[in-house]
C-alpha positions as CSV (number, residue, x, y, z in Angstrom):
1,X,90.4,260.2,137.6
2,X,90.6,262.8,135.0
3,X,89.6,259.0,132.3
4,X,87.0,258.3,134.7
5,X,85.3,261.9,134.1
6,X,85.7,261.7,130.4
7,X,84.2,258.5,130.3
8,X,81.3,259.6,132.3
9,X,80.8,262.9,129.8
10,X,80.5,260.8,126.6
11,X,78.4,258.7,128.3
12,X,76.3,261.5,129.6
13,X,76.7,263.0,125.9
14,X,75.7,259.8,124.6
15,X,72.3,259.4,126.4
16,X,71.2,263.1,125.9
17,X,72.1,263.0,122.4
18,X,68.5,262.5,121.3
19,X,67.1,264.9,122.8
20,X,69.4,267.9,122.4
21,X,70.9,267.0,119.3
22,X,71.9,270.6,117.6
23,X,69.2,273.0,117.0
24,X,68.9,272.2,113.4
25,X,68.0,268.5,111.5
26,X,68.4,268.6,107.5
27,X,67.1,265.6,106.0
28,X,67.3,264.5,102.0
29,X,65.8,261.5,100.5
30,X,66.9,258.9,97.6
31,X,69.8,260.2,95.5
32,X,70.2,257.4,93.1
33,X,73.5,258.0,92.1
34,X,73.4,262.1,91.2
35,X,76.2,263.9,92.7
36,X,75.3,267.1,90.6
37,X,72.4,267.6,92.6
38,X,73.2,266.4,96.2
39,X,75.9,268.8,95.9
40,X,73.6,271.6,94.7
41,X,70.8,270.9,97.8
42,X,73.7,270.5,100.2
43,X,75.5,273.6,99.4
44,X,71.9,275.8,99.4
45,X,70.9,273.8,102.8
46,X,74.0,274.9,105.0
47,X,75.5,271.8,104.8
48,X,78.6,271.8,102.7
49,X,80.6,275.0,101.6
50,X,81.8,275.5,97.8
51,X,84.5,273.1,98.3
52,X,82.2,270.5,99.4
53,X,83.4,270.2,103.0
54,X,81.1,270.8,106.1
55,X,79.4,273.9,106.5
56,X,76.7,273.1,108.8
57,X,78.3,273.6,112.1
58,X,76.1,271.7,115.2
59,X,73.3,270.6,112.2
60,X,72.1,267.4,112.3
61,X,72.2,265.8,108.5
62,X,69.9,262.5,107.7
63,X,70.3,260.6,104.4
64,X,67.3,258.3,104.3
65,X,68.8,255.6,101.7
66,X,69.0,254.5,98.4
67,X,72.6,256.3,97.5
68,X,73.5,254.1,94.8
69,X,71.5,252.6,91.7
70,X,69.9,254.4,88.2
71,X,72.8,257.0,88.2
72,X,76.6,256.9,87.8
73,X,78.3,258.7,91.2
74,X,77.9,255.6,93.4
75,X,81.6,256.1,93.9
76,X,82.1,259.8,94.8
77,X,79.0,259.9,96.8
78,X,79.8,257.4,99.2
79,X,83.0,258.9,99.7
80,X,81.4,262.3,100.4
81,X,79.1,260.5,103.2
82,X,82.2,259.4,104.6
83,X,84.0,262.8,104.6
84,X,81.0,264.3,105.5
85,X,80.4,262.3,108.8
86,X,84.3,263.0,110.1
87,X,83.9,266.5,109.0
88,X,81.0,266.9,111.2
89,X,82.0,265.6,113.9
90,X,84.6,268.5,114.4
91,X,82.1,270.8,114.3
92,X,79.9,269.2,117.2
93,X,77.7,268.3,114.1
94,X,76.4,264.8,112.7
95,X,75.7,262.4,109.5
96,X,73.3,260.0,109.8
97,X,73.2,257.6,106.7
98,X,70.1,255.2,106.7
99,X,70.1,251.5,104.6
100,X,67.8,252.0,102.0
101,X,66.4,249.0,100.1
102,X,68.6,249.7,97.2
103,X,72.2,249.0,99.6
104,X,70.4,246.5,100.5
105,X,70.0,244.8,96.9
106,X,73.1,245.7,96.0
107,X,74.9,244.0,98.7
108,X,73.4,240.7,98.2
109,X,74.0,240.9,94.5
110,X,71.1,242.2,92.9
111,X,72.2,245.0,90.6
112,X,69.1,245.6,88.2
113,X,69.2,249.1,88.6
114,X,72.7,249.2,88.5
115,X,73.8,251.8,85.0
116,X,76.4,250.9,83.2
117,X,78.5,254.1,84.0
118,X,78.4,253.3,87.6
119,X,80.4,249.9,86.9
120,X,82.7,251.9,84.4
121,X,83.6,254.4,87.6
122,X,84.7,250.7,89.4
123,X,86.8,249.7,86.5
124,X,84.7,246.6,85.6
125,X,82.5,244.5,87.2
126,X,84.8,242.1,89.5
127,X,86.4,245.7,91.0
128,X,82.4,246.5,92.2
129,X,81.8,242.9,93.4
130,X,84.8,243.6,95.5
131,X,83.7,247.1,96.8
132,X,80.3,246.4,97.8
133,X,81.5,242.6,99.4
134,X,81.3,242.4,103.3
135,X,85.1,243.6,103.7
136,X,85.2,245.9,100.8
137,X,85.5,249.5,101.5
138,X,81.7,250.7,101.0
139,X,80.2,247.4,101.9
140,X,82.1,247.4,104.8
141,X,80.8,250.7,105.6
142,X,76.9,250.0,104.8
143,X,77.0,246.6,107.0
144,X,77.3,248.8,110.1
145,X,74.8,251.3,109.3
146,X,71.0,250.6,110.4
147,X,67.5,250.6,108.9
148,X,66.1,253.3,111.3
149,X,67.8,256.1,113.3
150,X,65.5,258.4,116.1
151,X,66.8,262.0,115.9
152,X,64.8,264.2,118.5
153,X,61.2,263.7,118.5
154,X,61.5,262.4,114.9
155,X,62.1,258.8,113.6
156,X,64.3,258.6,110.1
157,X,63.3,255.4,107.8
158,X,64.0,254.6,104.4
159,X,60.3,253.0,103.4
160,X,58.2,253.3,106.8
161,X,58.1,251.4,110.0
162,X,54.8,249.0,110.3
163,X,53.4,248.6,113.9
164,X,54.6,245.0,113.9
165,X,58.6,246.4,113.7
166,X,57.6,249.2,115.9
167,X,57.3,247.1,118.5
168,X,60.6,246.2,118.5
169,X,61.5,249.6,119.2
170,X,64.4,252.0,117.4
171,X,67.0,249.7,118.8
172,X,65.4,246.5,118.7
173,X,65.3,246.8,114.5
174,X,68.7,247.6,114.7
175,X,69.6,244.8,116.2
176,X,68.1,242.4,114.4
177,X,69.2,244.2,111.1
178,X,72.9,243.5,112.4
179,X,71.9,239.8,113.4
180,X,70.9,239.2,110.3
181,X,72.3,241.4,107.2
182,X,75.8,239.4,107.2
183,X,73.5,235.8,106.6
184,X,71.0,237.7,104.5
185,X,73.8,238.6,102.3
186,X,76.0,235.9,101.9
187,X,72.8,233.9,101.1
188,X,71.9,236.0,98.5
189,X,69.0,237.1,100.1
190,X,67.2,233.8,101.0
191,X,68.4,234.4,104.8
192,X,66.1,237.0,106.5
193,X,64.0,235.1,109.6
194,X,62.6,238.1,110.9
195,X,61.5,239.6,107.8
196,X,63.6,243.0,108.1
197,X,64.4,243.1,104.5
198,X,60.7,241.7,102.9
199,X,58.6,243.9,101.4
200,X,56.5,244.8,104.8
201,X,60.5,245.8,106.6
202,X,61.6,249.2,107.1
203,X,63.4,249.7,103.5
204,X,60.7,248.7,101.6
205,X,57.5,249.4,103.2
206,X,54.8,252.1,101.5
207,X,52.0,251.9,103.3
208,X,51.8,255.9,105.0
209,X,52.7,257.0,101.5
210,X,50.2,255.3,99.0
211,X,47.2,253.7,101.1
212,X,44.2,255.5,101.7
213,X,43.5,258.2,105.3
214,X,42.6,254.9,107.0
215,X,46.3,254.2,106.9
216,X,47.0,257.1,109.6
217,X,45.5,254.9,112.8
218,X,48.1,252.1,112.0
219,X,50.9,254.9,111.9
220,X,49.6,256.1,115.0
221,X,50.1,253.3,117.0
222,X,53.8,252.6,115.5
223,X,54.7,256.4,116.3
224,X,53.4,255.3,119.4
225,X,55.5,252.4,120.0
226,X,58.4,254.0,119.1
227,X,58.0,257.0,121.0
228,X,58.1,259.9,118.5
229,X,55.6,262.6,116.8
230,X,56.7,262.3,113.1
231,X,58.1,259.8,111.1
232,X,59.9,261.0,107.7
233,X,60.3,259.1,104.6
234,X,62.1,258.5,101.2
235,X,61.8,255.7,99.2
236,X,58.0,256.5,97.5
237,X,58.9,259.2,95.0
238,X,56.7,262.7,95.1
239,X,56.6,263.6,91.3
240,X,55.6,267.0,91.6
241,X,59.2,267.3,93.1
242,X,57.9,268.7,96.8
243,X,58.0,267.8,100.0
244,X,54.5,266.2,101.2
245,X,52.9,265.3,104.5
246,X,50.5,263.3,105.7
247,X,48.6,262.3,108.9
248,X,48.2,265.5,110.4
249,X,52.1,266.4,109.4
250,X,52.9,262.8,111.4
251,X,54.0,260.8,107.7
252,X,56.8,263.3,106.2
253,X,58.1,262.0,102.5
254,X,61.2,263.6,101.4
255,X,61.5,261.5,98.3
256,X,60.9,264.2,95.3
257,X,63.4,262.3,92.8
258,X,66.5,264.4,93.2
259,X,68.2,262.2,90.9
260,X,68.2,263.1,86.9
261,X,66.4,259.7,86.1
262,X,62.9,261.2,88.2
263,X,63.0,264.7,87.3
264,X,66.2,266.1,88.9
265,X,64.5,268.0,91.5
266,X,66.0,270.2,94.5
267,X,64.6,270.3,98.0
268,X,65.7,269.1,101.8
269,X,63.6,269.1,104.6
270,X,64.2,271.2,107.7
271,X,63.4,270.5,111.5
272,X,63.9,273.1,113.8
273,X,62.2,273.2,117.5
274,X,59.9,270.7,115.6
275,X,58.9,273.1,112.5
276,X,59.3,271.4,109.6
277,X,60.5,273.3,106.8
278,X,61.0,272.6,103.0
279,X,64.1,274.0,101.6
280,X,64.0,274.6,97.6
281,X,66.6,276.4,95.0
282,X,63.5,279.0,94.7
283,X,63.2,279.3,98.7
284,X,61.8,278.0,101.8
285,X,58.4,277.0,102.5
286,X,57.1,276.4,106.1
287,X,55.2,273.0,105.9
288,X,51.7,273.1,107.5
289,X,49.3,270.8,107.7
290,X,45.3,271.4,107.7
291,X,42.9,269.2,109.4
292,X,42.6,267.3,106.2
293,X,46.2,266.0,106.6
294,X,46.8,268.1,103.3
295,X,50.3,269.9,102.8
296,X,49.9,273.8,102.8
297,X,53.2,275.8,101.5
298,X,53.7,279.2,103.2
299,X,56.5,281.1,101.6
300,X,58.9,282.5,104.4
């Protein structure tokens, strides 16, 4: 009896998840290999201590992709997103790490990006091959992760989520991701029948960041689909180093190039009771939106 009523709670804890979820979301964008600075937004968000272990009680973290590439601490900052997310989990808290398109590439093989520091912290080429392979310990670990993750009223992507994957729904991506990652992989990236992983998929798709206001009524009707107010964003980098929104504060896009090779800059986003909120080393600055879809910064 007494497994029965377990059962039924983590069930029960399981479906309500999404919609009472803590009280507090953090979410960072692109790292690109910088462990300097994920640890310095981390520690002034809440979310890890001095010691770099979890700080941030019942909060909600997102990590919206792209980890690894352009800077050296693939190693060490996949193994803090791995601490991280059993840390958290003793606290009544939550990680949620997101593919971005540069796991992606680097699990099929396509290291372009990757520095030559970061495959000196392997020990040598072969020793990475191994680690990011199907059964080795981080590509294990970014095989079962997914392109998109709904947390609250919010939807987390890498790139952005076209109408013609929002129809698929949170879970439907998902799935096919995991249908299809372990062919897309092994085949180098020549696999990929329903597109996922081309240029118009979740992890690479730009569209709410760079095309014009018209570009609002298609992400509309995929926030539609999908059954959320707000989509938020890495992937497109902001170069002035800020948070920005678009669409009436529905497009959020939390890529400000934390890592040293775009600027080195320090911010996280905040959601609380649905007020977003950008978190910088000088402060924190409510995000607001004008009618013109333009980001407004009111100090707090």
């Amino acid at each position: 009896m007494a497994t029965i009523r377990l059962f039924c709670l983590v069930v029960l804890s399981t479906f309500l998840w999404q919609h009472v979820i803590a009280q507090r979301i953090v979410a960072v964008g692109d790292l690109h290999g910088d462990l300097f600075r994920t640890m310095t937004i981390l520690k002034f968000s809440g979310i890890v201590d001095d010691e770099g272990h979890w700080a941030g009680g019942d909060t909600i973290f997102v990590q919206t992709g792209d980890i690894v590439d352009r800077g050296d601490d693939t190693i060490k900052l996949y193994q803090l997103i791995q601490q991280l997310q059993e840390e958290a989990l003793l606290q009544g808290g939550r990680v949620v790490s997101i593919l971005g398109n540069h796991e992606v590439m680097n699990l099929s093989g396509d290291w372009r990006y990757v520095s030559q520091g970061d495959i000196r912290s392997f020990g040598g080429v072969e020793e990475r091959k191994k680690s990011f392979a199907p059964e080795g310990w981080i590509g294990r670990d970014l095989m079962e992760k997914n392109l998109t993750a709904k947390v609250g009223t919010s939807v987390f992507v890498h790139g952005g989520i076209h109408p013609s994957f929002a129809q698929d729904g949170i879970d439907g991506i998902n799935l096919k991701t995991r249908q299809t990652i372990l062919d897309y992989v092994e085949s180098r990236g020549r696999f990929d029948p329903h597109k996922v992983f081309g240029g118009h998929g979740p992890s690479w798709y730009r569209g709410y960041a760079l095309e014009d206001d018209s570009i609002c009524s298609v992400l509309d009707s995929a926030l539609e689909l999908l059954g959320a107010d707000r989509m938020v964003m890495g992937h497109t980098v902001q170069r002035d180093g800020m948070i920005h929104t678009r669409c009436g504060g529905k497009a959020v896009l939390i890529d400000i190039g934390i890592s040293h090779v775009y600027g080195g800059h320090f911010g996280s986003l905040e959601i609380v009771d649905d007020e977003l909120t950008a978190i910088y080393r000088d402060g924190r600055r409510r995000l607001l939106v004008d009618r013109k879809a333009k980001l407004v910064h009111q100090e707090l």
